[in-house]
C-alpha positions as CSV (number, residue, x, y, z in Angstrom):
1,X,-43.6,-4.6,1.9
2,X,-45.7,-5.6,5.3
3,X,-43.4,-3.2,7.2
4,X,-43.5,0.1,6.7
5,X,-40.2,1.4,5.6
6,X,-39.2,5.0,6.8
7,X,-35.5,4.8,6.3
8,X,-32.9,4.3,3.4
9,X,-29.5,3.9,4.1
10,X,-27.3,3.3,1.3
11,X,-23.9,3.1,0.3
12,X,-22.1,5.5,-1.8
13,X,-19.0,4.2,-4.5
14,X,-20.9,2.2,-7.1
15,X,-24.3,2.0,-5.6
16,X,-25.3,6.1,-6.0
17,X,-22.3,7.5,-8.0
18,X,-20.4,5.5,-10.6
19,X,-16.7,5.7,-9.2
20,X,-15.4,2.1,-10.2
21,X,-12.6,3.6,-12.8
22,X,-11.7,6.4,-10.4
23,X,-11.1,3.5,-7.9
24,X,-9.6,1.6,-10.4
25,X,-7.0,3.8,-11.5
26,X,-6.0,5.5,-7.9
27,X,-5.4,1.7,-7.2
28,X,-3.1,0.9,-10.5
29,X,-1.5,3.8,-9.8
30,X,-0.5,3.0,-5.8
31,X,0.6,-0.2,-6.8
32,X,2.5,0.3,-10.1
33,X,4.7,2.7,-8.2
34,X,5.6,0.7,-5.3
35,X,5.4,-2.6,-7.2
36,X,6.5,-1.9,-11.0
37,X,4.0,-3.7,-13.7
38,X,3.0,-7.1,-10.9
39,X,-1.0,-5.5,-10.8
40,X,-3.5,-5.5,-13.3
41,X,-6.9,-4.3,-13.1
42,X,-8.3,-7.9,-12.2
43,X,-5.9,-7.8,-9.0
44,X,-7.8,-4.9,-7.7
45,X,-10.9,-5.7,-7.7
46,X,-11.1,-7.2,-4.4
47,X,-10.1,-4.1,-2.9
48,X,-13.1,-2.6,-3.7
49,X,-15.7,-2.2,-0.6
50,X,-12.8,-2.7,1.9
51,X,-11.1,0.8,3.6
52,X,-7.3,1.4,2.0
53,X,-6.2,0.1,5.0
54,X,-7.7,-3.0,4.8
55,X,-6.8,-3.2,1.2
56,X,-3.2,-1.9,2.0
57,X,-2.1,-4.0,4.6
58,X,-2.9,-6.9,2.4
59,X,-0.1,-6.1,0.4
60,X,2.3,-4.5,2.5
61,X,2.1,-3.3,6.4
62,X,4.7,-1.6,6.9
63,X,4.3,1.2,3.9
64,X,0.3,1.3,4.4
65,X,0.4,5.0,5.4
66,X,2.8,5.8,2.2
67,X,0.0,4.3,-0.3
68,X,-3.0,5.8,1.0
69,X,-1.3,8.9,1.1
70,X,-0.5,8.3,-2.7
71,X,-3.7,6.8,-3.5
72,X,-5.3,9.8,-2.3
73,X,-3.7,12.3,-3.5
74,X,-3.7,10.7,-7.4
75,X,-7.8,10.5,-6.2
76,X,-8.7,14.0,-5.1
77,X,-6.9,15.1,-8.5
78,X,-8.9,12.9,-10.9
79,X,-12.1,12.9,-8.7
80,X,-14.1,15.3,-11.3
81,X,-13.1,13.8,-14.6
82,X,-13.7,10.0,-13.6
83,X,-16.9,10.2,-11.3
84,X,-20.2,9.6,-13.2
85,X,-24.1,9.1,-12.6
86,X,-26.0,5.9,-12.5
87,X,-29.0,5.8,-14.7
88,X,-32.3,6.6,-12.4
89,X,-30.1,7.5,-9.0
90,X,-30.9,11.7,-9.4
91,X,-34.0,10.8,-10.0
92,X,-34.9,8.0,-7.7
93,X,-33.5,9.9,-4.3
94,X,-35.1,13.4,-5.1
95,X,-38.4,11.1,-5.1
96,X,-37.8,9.7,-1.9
97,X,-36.8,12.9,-0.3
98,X,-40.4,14.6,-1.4
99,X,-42.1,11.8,-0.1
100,X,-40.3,12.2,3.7
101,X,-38.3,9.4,3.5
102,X,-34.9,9.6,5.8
103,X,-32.3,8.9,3.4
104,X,-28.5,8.4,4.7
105,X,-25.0,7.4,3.5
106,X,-23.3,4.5,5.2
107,X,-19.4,4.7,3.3
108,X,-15.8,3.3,4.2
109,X,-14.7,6.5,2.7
110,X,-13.8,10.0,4.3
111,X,-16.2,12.3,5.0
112,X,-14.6,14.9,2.6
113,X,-14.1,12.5,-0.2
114,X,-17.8,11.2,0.3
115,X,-18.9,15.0,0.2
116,X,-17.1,15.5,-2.7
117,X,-18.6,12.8,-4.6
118,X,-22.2,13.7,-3.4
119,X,-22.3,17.6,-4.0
120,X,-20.6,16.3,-7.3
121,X,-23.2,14.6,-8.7
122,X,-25.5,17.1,-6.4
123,X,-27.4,14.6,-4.4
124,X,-26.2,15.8,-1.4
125,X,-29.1,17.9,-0.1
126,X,-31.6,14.9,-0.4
127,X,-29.5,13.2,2.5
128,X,-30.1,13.4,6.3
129,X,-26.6,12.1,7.4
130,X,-23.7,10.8,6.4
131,X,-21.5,8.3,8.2
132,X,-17.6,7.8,7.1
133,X,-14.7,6.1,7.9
134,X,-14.5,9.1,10.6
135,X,-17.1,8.6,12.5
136,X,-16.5,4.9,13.2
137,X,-14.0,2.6,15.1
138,X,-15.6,-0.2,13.3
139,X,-16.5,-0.4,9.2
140,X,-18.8,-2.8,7.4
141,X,-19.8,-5.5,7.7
142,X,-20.0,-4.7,11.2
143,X,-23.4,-2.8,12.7
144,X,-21.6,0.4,13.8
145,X,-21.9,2.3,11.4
146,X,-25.6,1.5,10.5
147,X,-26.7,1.7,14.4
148,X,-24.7,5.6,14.4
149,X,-27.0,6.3,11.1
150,X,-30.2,5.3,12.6
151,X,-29.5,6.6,16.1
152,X,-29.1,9.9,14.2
153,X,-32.2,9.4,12.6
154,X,-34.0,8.2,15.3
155,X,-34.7,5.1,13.3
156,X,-34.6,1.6,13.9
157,X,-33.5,-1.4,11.9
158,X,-37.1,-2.9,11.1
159,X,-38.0,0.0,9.5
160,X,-35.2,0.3,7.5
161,X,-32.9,-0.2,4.2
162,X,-29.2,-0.9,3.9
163,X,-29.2,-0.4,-0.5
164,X,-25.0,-1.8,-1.6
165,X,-22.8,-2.8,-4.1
166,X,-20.8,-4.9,-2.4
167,X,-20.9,-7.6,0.3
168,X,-19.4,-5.6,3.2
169,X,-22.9,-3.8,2.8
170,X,-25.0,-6.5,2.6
171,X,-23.6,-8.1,5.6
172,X,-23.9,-4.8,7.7
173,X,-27.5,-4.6,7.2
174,X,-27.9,-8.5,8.1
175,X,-25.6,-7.6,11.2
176,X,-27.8,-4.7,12.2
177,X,-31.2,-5.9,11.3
178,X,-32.2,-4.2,8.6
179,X,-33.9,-5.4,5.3
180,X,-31.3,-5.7,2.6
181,X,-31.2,-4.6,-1.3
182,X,-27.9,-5.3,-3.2
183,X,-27.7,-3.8,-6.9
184,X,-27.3,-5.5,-10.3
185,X,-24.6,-2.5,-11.8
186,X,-22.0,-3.3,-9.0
187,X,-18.8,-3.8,-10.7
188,X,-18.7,-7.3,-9.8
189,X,-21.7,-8.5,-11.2
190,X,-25.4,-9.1,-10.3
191,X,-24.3,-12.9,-9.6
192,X,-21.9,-11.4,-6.9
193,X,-24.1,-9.8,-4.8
194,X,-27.1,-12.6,-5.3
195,X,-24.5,-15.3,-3.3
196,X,-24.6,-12.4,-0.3
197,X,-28.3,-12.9,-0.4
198,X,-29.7,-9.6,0.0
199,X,-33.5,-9.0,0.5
200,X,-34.3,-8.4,-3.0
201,X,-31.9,-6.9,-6.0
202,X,-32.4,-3.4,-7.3
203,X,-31.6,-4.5,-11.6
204,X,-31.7,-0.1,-12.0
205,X,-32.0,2.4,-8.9
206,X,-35.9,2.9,-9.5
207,X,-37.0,-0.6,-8.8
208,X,-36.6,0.6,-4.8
209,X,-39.6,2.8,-5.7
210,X,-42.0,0.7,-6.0
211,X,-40.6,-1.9,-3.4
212,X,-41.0,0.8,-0.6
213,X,-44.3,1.5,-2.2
214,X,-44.0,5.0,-3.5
């Protein structure tokens, strides 16, 4: 790197904590109870990265509030049992953390459901803030909720990461000037994420190490 990187911010589902089938499932279940056996697990995957809403009103506008509501609560209640680790992630983060690094989360989720998922797979200490669906008027790909992370982290884009699965994460960092690392384990594929043209690809969670020169 010939800038110095002193910020990581990173996204959360299926970049730090394996929750594609948790996804997955909380979408087959909205729609195969307001649309009987017309989704399959193909169908959904472009509704992973967006919020519900965006992935909701896609389908159906006036009963969005009804299937988050149902997506949620079928979520919350298989949260523990689906949600796994990525290979290296535990380990790569605590390193960063020791070695002052200001790590953040950049998510479409809520903040509770984010929390959940973090203290779950206990990364949360190693992070310095974390910026939800809450805290913005505006998701990715737009800047907003990059610029809110690094304005809380007194950061600014040139010395920083955006680390995603997805191109809504990619695209932010672009957007907000920040270098760019997509990963190869997104659900979608490493050829996915190449087309988005991040920075470099992570193929496991501790090539970042050694790109940020620890």
């Amino acid at each position: 790197m010939t800038n110095k990187i002193t910020t990581l911010l990173f996204d959360l589902d299926g970049t730090l904590i394996d929750t594609n089938q948790l996804i997955i499932n909380s979408y087959l279940h909205t729609l195969n109870k307001f649309f009987p056996e017309k989704y399959t697990q193909a169908d959904v995957l472009p509704f992973m990265g967006p919020t519900l809403h965006e992935a909701f009103s896609s389908i159906d506008q006036e009963r969005v509030e009804e299937m988050i509501v149902e997506y949620r609560t079928f979520n919350i209640a298989n949260h523990d049992a689906l949600v796994k680790e990525f290979p290296g992630v535990y380990e790569t983060i605590k390193r960063l953390h020791e070695k002052g690094f200001k790590l953040g989360i950049v998510t479409t989720k809520r903040l509770d459901v984010a929390m959940k998922g973090l203290r779950l797979m206990k990364l949360d200490p190693f992070f310095d803030v974390v910026i939800a669906e809450d805290h913005v008027t505006r998701t990715k790909p737009d800047p907003e909720p990059i610029y809110k992370a690094l304005e809380q982290l007194s950061s600014s884009p040139e010395e920083t990461f955006m680390v995603g699965d997805n191109f809504h994460d990619i695209l932010s960092g672009k957007n907000a000037g920040t270098k760019t690392a997509g990963v190869a384990w997104a659900f979608k594929g490493r050829d996915y994420i190449a087309k988005y043209e991040p920075d470099y690809i992570l193929d496991q969670m501790t090539d970042l190490l050694k790109i940020v020169g620890v």
